[in-house]
VOGUKOL-671052 format. One line per 8 residues: number of its first residue (from 1); their letters; for each residue x, y, z of C-alpha. Coordinates in nm, 4 decimals, always signed. Layout:
N
NUM = a = X,Y,Z ~ ... .
This chain:
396
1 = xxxxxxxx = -0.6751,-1.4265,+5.0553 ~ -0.5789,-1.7993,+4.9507 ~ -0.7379,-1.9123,+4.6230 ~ -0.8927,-2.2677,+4.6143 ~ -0.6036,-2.4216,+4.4418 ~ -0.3094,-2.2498,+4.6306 ~ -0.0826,-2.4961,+4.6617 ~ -0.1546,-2.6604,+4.2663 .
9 = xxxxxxxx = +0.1018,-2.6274,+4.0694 ~ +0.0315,-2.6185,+3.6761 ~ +0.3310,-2.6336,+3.3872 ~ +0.1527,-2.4970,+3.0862 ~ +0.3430,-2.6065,+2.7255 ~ +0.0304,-2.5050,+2.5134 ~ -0.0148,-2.1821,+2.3025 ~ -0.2570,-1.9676,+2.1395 .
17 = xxxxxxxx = -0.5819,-1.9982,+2.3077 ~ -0.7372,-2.3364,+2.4409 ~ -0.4367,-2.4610,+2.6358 ~ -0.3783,-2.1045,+2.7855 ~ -0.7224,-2.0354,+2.8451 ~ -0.7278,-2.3534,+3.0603 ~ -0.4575,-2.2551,+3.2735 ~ -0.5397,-1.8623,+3.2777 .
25 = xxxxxxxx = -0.8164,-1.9479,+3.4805 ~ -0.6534,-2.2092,+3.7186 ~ -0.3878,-1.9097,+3.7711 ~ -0.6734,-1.6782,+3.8594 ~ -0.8198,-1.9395,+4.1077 ~ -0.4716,-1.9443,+4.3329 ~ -0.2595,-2.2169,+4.0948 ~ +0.0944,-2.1283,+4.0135 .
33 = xxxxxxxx = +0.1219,-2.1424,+3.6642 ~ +0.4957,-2.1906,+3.4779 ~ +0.4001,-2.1437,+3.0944 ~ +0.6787,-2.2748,+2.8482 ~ +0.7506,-2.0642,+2.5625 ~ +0.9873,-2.0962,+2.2528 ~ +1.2840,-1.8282,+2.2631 ~ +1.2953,-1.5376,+2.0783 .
41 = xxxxxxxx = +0.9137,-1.5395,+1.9317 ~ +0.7396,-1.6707,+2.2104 ~ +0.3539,-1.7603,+2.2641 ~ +0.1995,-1.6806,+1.8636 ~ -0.0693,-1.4845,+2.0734 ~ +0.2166,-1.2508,+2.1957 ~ +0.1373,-1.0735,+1.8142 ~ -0.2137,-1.1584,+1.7579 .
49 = xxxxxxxx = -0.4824,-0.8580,+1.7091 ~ -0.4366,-0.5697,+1.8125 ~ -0.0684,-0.4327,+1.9579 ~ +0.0373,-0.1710,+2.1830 ~ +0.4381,-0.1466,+2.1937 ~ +0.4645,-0.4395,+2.0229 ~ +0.2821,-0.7064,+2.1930 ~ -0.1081,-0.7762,+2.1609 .
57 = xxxxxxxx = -0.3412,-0.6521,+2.4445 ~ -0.5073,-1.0046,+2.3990 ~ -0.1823,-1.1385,+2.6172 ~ -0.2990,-0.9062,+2.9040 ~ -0.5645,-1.1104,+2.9765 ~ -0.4390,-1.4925,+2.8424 ~ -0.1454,-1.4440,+3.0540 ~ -0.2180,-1.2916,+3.3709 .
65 = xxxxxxxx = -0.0870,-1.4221,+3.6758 ~ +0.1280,-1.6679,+3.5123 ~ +0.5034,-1.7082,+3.4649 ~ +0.6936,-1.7374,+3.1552 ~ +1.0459,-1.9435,+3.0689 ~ +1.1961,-1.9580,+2.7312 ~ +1.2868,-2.3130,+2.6264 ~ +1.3333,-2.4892,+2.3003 .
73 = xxxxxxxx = +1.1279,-2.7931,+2.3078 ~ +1.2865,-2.9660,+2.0273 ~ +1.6286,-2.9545,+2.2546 ~ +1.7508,-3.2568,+2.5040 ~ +1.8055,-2.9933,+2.7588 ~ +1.4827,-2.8489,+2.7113 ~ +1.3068,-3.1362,+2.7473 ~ +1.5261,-3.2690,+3.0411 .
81 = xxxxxxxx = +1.4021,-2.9399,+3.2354 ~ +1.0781,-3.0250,+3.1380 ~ +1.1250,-3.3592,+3.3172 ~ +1.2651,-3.2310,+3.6467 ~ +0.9716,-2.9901,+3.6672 ~ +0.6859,-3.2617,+3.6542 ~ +0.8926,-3.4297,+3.9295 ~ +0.7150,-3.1546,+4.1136 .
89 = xxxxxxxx = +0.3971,-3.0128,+3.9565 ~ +0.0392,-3.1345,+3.9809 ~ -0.0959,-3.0564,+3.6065 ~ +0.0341,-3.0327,+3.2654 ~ -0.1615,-2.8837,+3.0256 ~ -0.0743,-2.9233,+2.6173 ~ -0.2334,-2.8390,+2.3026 ~ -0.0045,-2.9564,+2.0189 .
97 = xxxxxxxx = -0.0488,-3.2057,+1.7669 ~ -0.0807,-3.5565,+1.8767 ~ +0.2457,-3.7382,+1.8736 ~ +0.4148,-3.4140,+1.9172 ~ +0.4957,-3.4024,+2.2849 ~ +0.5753,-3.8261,+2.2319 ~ +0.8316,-3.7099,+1.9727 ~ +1.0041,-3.4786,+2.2341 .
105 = xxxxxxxx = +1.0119,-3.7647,+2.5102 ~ +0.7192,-3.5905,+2.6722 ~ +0.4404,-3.8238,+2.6332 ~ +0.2293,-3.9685,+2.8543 ~ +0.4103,-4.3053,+2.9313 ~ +0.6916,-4.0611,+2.9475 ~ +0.5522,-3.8093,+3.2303 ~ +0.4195,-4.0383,+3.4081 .
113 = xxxxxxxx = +0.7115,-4.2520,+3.4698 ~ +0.8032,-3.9336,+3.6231 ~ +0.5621,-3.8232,+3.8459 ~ +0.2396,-4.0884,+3.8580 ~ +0.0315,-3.8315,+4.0299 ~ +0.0377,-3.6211,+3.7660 ~ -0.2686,-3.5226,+3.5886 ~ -0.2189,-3.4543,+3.2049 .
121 = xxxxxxxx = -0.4327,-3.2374,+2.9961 ~ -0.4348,-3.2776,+2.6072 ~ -0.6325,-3.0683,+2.3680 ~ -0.6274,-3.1224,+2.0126 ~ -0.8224,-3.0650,+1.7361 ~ -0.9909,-3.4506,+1.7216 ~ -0.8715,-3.6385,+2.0072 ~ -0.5557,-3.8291,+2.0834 .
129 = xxxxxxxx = -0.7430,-4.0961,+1.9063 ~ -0.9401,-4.2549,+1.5923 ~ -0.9081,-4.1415,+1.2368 ~ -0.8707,-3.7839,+1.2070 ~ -0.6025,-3.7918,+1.5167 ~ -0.3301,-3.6630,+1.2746 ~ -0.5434,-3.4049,+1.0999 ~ -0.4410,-3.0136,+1.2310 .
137 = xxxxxxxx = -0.7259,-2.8597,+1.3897 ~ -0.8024,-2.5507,+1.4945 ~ -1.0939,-2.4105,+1.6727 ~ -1.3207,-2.2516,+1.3518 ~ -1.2617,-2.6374,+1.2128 ~ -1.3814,-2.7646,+1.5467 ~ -1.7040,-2.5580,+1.5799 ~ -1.7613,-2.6373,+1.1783 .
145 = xxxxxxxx = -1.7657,-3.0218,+1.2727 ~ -1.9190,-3.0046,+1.6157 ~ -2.2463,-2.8374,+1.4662 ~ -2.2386,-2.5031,+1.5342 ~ -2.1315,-2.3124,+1.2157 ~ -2.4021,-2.4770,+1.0371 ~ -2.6471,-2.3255,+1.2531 ~ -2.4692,-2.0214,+1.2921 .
153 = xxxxxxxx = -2.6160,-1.7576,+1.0025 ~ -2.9110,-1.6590,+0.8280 ~ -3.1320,-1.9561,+0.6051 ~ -2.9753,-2.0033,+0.2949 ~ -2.6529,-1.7831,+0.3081 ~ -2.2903,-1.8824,+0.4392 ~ -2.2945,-2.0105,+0.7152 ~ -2.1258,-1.7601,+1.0041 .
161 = xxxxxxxx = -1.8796,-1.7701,+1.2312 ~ -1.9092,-1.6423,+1.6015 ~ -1.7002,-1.3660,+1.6534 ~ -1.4851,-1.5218,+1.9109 ~ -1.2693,-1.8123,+1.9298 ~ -1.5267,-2.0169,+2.0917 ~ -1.4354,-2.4012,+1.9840 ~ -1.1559,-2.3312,+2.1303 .
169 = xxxxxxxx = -1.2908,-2.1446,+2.4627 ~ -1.5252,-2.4501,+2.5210 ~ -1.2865,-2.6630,+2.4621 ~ -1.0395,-2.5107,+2.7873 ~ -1.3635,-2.5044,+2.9786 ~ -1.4039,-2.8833,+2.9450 ~ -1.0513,-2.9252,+2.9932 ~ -1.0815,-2.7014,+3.3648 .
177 = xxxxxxxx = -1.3771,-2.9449,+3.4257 ~ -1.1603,-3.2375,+3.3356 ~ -0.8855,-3.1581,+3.5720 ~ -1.1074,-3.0688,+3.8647 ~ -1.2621,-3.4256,+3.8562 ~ -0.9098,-3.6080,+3.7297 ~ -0.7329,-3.3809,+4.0679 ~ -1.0306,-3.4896,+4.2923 .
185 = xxxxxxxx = -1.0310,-3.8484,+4.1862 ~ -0.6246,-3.8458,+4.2123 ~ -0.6631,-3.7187,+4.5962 ~ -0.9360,-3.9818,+4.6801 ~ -0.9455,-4.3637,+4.6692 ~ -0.8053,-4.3512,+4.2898 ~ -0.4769,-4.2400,+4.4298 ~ -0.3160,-4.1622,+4.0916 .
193 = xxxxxxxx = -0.2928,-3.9549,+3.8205 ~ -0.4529,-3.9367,+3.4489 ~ -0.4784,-3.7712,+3.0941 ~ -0.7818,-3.5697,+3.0048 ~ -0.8131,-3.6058,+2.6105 ~ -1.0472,-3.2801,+2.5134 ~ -1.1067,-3.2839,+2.1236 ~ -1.2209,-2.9434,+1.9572 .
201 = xxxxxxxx = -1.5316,-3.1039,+1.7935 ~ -1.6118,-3.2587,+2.0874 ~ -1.6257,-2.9587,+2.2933 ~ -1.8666,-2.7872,+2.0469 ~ -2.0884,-3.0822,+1.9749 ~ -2.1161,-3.1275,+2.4004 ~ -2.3301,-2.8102,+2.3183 ~ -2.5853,-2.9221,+2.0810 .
209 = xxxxxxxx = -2.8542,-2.9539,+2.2668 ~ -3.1544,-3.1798,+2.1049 ~ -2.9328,-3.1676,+1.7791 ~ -2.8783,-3.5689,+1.7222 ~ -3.1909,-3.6928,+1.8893 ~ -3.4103,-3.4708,+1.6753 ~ -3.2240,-3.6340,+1.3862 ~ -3.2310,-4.0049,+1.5328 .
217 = xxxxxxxx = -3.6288,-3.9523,+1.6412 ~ -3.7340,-3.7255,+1.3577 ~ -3.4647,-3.7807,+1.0931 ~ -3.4755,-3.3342,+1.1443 ~ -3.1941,-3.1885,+1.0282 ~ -3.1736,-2.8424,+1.2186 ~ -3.1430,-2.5575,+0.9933 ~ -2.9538,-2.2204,+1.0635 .
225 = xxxxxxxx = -3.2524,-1.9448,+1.1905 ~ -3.0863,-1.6296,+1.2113 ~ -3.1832,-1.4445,+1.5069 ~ -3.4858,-1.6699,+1.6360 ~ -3.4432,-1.9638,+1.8747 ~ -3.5864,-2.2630,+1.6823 ~ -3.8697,-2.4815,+1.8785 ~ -3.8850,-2.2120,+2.1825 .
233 = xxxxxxxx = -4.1500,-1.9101,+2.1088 ~ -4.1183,-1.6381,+2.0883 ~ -3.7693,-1.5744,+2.1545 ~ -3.6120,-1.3258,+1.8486 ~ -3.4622,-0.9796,+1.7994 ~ -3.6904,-0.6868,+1.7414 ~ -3.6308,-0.3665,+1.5320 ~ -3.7483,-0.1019,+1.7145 .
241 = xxxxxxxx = -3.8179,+0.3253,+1.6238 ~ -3.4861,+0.3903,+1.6488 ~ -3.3365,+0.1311,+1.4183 ~ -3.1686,-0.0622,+1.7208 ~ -3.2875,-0.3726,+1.8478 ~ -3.4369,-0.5662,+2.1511 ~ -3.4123,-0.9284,+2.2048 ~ -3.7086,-1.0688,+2.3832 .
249 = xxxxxxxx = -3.7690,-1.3971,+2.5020 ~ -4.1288,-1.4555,+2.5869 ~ -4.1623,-1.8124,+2.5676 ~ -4.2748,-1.9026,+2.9181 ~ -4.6299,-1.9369,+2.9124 ~ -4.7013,-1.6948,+3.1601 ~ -4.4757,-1.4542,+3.0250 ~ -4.6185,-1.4985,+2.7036 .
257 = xxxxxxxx = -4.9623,-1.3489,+2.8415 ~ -4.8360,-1.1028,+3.0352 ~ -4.6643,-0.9885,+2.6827 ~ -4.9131,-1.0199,+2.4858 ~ -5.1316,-0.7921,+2.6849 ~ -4.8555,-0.5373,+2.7100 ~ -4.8370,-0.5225,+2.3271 ~ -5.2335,-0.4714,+2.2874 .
265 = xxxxxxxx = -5.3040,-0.8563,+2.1819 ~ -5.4814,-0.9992,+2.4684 ~ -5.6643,-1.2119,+2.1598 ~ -5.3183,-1.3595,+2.1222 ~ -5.2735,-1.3843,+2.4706 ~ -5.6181,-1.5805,+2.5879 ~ -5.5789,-1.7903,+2.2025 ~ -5.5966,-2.1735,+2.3589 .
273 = xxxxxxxx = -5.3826,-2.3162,+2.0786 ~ -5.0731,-2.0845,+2.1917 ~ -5.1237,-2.1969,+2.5335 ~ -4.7922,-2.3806,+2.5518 ~ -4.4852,-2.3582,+2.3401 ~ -4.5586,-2.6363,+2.0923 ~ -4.8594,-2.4917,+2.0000 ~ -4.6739,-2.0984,+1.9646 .
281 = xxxxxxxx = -4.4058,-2.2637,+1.7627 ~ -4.6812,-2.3901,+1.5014 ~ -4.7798,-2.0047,+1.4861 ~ -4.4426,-1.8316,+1.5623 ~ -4.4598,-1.6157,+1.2242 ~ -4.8183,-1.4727,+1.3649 ~ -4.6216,-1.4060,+1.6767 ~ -4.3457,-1.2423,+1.5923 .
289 = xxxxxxxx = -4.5081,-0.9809,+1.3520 ~ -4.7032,-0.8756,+1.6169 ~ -4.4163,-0.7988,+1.8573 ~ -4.2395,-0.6316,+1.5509 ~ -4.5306,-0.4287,+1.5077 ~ -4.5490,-0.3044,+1.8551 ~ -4.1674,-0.2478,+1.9196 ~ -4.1376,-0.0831,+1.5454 .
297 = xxxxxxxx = -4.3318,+0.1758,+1.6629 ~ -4.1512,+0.2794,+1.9854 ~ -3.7537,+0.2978,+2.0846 ~ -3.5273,+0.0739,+2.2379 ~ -3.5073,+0.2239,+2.5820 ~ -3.8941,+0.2839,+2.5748 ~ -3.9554,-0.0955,+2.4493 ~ -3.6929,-0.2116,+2.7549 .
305 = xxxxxxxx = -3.8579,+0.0060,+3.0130 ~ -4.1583,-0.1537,+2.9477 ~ -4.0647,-0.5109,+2.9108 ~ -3.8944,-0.4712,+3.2428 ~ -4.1958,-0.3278,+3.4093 ~ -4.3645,-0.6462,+3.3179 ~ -4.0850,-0.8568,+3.3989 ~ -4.0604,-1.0023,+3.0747 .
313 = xxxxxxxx = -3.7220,-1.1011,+2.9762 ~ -3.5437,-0.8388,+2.7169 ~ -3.2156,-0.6886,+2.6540 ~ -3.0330,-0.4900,+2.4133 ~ -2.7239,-0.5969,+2.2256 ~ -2.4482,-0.4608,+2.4031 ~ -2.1281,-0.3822,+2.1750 ~ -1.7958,-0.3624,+2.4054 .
321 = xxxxxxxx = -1.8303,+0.0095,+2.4166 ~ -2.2073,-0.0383,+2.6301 ~ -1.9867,-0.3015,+2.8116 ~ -1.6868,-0.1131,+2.9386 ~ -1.9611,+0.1239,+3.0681 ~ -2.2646,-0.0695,+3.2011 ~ -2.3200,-0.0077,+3.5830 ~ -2.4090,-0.3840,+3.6351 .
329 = xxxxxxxx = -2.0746,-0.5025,+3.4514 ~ -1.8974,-0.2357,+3.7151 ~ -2.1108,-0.3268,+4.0158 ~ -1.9721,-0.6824,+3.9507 ~ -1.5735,-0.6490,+3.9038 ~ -1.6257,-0.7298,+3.5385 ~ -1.4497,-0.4573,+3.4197 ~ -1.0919,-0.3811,+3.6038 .
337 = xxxxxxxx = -0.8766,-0.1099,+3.5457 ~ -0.4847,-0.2073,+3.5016 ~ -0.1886,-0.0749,+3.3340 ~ +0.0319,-0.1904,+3.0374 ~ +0.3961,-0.2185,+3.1087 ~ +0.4152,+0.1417,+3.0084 ~ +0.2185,+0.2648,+3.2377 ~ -0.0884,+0.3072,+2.9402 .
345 = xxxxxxxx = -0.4412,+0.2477,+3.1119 ~ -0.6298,-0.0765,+2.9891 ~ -0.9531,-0.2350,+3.1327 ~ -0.9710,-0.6165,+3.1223 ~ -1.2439,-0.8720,+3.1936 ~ -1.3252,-0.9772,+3.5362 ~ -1.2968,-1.3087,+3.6974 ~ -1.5985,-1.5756,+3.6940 .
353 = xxxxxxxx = -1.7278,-1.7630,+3.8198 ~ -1.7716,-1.5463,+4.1845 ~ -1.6934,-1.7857,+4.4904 ~ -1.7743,-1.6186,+4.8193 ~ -1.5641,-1.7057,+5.0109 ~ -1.2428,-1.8300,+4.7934 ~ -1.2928,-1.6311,+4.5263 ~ -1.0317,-1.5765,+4.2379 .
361 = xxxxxxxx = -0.7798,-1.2649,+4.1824 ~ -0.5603,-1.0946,+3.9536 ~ -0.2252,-1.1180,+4.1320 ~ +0.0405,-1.0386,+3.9157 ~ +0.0412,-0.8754,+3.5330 ~ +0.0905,-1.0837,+3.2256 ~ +0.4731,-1.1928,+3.2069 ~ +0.7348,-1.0537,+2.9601 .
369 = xxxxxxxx = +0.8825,-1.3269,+2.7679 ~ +1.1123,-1.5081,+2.9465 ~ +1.0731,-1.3113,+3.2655 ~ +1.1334,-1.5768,+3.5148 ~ +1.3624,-1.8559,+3.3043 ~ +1.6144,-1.7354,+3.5768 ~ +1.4046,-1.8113,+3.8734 ~ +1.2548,-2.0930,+3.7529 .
377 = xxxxxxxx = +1.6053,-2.3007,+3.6572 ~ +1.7932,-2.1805,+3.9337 ~ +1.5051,-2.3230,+4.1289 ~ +1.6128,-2.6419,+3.9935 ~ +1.9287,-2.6025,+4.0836 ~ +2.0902,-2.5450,+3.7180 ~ +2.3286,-2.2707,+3.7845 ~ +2.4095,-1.9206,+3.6158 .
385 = xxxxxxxx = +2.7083,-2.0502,+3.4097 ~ +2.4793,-2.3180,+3.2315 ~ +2.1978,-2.0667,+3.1560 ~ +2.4469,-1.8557,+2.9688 ~ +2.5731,-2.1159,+2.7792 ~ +2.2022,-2.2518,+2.6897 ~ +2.0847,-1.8516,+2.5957 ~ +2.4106,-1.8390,+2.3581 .
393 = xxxx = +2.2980,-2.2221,+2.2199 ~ +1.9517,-2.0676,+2.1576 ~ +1.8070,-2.3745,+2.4244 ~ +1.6754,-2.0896,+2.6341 .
């Protein structure tokens, strides 16, 4: 089955995580994916987390589906190839520093010359452009000045991070979106190619909601609130019997009712002034103790069998263990079985989003390093002889 972007053909010079998460999904969506990668070391995320035989499980699932050539950037050669191979792709996607890929003879200006169809994305830490350009950013620095770590946490301790690299995750996802519209516009009247300048920061604050109105409107500055949803009630995590807990979101105002009557507090429930959620977030203490009391008293699969009964909207919170073993994360191809070069069992993630009728696939295993330098130069024509001299030269 032909993915929606057979026939795109992506040259991926990033590392690490934003870049590569970019074109990881593109691969898994039918585009051919080259991914540059220095000699010897390779992509940093080769030997990041956890390792089995000397390369990180992490690259099982940032790498799938793509290919990987060795070449030293910093080389004429290497960049030369690079040139020949945008004569003929449709995306490139980079993370480095800006000015980095200019100082290589990679730029824009440079690309383009090249191939004026192409479509060029650039994620960085704050832009191509304006003050901070030159500052290095990574994702944790992104999320800090986007908003989020300040409302990540409990009131009045250190502010958290999320447990993932998610500045940087949001950041690929705006980048996908980027070259979706940048490849549509390029094959309609626009007729050309263009850069899509994601900034880390900008990726994260994209997310914040009512954040900066609140504080143009209100001159509210929104403080971190642990485990409740600020404004929307209730919506929290509950301890229940059994020490674990259920999250609960009853903040419709019929589902309020209907919860409020399952818990015994139909006085709650018929109250006029928590009618509507303004009026519960005045009173969302009041609320809350309540449900505490009434899920302290019973366990977590007894509080969920309930909640569901009412169709209220509850879940526990899953660790990966209650992942790789939930019958709804199975029913959905979220959890496929594979092997590691050495034949070891692993489960990775599934594919999203599900198309129905194009829908993406895991064709091909994450690439050794350097496992198709050889296919990929020959294809442009530069011969055995010259490959050997450029591995001994350390170019390749």
């Amino acid at each position: 089955m032909s993915g929606p972007l057979e026939g795109i053909r992506v040259l991926e010079l990033g590392q690490l995580i934003a870049g590569p998460f970019a074109a990881k999904m593109l691969a898994e969506f039918g585009a051919e994916v080259i991914k540059i990668e220095p000699p010897v070391k390779g992509d940093p995320l080769r030997k990041w987390r956890l390792m089995h035989d000397g390369t990180a499980v992490w690259w099982q699932v940032q790498s799938r589906n793509k290919k990987s050539i060795t070449l030293d950037l910093r080389q004429p050669e290497a960049q030369d190839v690079v040139r020949k191979l945008v004569k003929d792709v449709d995306v490139v996607i980079e993370n480095f520093k800006p000015g980095t890929m200019e100082d290589w003879g990679l730029g824009w200006e440079d690309l383009k010359a090249v191939n004026p169809k192409l479509v060029m994305l650039r994620v960085s830490g704050y832009g191509q452009t304006g003050p901070y350009r030159d500052r290095p950013g990574f994702g944790v620095v992104g999320e800090a000045m986007g908003g989020l770590r300040h409302l990540s946490g409990e009131p009045g301790r250190t502010p958290v991070r999320v447990g993932v690299s998610i500045g940087d995750s949001l950041s690929a996802l705006h980048g996908i979106i980027g070259i979706l519209l940048a490849l549509r516009a390029r094959d309609g009247a626009h007729g050309q190619g263009q850069v899509i300048d994601v900034a880390l920061y900008e990726s994260v604050f994209n997310m914040m909601e009512s954040l900066l109105p609140e504080y143009a409107v209100f001159n509210e500055i929104r403080q971190p609130a642990g485990s409740s949803l600020p404004g929307i009630a209730p919506s929290n995590a509950y301890r229940c019997k059994d020490d674990k807990f259920v999250l609960i979101a009853g903040n419709g105002d019929s589902i309020f009712k209907r919860l409020m009557t399952l818990i015994g507090r139909e006085d709650l429930g018929r109250d006029p002034a928590l009618e509507s959620n303004d009026g519960r977030v005045r009173q969302v203490g009041k609320i809350d103790d309540a449900i505490s009391e009434w899920t302290r008293e019973r366990g977590l699969d007894e509080v969920l069998l309930a909640l569901n009964e009412q169709r209220i909207p509850a879940g526990k919170i899953y660790d990966v263990a209650d992942i790789a073993t939930d019958p709804h994360y199975l029913a959905r191809d979220m959890i496929l079985e594979s092997h590691l070069p050495d034949g070891t069992p692993i489960k990775l993630p599934g594919i999203v989003p599900k198309l129905s009728a194009t829908p993406g696939e895991v064709r091909s295993a994450a690439p050794t390093l350097g496992q198709h330098t050889d296919e990929v130069l020959s294809r442009l024509g530069i011969d055995e002889r010259t490959r050997g001299e450029w591995r001994q030269r350390g170019i390749v």
